[in-house]
N, C-alpha and C positions, 0 to 999 in steps of 0.2 A: 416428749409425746406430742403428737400431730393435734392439730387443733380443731373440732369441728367449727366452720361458720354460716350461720344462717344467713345468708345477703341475700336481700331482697323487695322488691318492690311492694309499699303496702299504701292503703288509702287512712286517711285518718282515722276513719273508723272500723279498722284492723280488715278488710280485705286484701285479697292478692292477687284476686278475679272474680270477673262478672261470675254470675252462675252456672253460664255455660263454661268457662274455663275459658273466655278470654279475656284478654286485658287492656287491649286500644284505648279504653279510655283513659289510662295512668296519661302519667308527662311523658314525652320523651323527647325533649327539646333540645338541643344542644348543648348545653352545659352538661344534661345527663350522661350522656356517653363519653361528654370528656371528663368528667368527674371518673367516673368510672377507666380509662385509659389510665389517665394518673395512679390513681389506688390501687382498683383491682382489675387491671388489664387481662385475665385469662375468663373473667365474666361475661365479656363481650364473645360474640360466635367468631368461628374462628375465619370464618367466611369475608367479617371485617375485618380481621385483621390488616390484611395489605393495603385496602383504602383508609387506614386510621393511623397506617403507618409504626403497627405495634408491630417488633422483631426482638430476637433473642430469645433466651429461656426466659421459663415462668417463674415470675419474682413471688409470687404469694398460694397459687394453690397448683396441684398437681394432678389432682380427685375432684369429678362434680359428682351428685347425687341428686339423684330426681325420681319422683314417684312418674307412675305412669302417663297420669292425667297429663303432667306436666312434658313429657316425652311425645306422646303421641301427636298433639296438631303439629307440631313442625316433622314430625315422621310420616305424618300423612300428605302433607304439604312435599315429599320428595327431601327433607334435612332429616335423614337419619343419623348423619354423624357431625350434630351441631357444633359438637366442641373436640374437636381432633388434636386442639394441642394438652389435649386432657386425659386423663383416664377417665370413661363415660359408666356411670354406674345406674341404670335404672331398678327400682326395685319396685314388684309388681307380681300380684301371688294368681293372675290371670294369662300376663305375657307368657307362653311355652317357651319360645325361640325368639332370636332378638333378631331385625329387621337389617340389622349392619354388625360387620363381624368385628367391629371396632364398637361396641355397645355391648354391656355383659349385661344381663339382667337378671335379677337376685331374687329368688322366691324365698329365700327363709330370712327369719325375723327380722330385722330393721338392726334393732338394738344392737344384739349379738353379733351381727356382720359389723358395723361399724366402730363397736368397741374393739373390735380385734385388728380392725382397718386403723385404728389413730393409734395401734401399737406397732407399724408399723414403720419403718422411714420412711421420709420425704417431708414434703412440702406439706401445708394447712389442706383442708378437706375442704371444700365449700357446698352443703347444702343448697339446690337452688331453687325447690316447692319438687310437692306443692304441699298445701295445709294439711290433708291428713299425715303426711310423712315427718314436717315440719311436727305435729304432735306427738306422733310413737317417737321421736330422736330427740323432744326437748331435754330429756333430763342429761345427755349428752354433748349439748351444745355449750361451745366454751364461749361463743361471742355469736352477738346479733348484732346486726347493720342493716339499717330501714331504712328504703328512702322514701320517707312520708311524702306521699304525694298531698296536694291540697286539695283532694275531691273526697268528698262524702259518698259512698255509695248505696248504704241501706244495706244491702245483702248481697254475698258471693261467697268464696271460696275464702276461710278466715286464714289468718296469718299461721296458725295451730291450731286444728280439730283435734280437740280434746275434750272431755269432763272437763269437771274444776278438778282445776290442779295446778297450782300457781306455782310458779318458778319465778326465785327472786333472781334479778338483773342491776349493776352498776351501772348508770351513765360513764360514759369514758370520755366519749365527745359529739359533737354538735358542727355540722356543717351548713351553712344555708347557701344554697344557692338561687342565682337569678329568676328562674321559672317558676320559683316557689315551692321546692322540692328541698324537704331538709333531712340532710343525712345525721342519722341519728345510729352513732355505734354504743355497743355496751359488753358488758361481760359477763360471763356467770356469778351468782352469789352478791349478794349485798354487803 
């Protein structure tokens, strides 16, 4: 079975965006993206690719998944089809018609679509935000990968909009890198 994973960018104090839904002030320094090339090279847009020098198939996921929030400023911005070496799944019970015909966008339940998407074949799923979607698919997620940024924000967009509803997590590993950004992976269940 295919694996959902949540990668993503958080602040220490579980944000993932500012309130308006952006996020410039995380790190993005260079270690970042090469971190990210090494591990999980189909996270980066597909746009970098060729200046990153990333080629061949996709070693780790095949499937992205994003709420709306998190599709739209770069759909607005003219990147309707941010990750083309992907399958682009936005789910969003307001989008009618998706903006690029390489972008499906999913009006029924989160859950249900996705449980029946990780019985499919291929490759790992990667969830990529935003926080409310990140919540309705926690109880699905087989691993999270954070890259704890070192900024405090106060308030934004949490890592999972949910109630209380704790889901237990394994520490798996611990990456630190230079910029002060520590990738923090784990897995479901304690």
């Amino acid at each position: 079975m295919r694996k959902l994973v949540y990668f993503v960018a958080s602040t220490i104090d579980g944000f993932i965006a500012a309130p308006d839904g952006s996020w410039d002030f995380l790190v993005m320094q260079d270690d970042v993206p090469a971190f990210m090339k090494e591990h999980y090279p189909e996270t980066l847009p597909t746009q970098a690719h060729a200046a990153m020098g990333i080629e061949g198939p996709n070693q780790v996921f095949d499937t992205v998944l994003m709420g709306r929030g998190t599709y739209e400023p770069g759909a607005a911005a003219g990147l309707t089809n941010p990750y083309a070496h992907l399958r682009q799944i936005v789910f969003s019970r307001t989008l009618s018609a998706s903006p690029d015909p390489a972008v499906e966008v999913v009006g029924d339940d989160p859950r249900t679509f996705v449980a029946k998407l990780k019985e499919e074949p291929g490759l790992d799923i990667w969830l990529c935000g935003g926080g409310s979607l990140a919540g309705e698919l926690m109880p699905l997620v087989d691993e999270l990968v954070i890259k704890l940024n070192p900024v405090v924000a106060g308030a934004g967009i949490p890592l999972a909009a949910t109630g209380f509803d704790p889901h237990g997590f394994t520490l798996t590993g611990t990456t630190p890198l230079p910029s002060g950004v520590v990738v923090l992976s784990y897995r479901a269940g304690r």
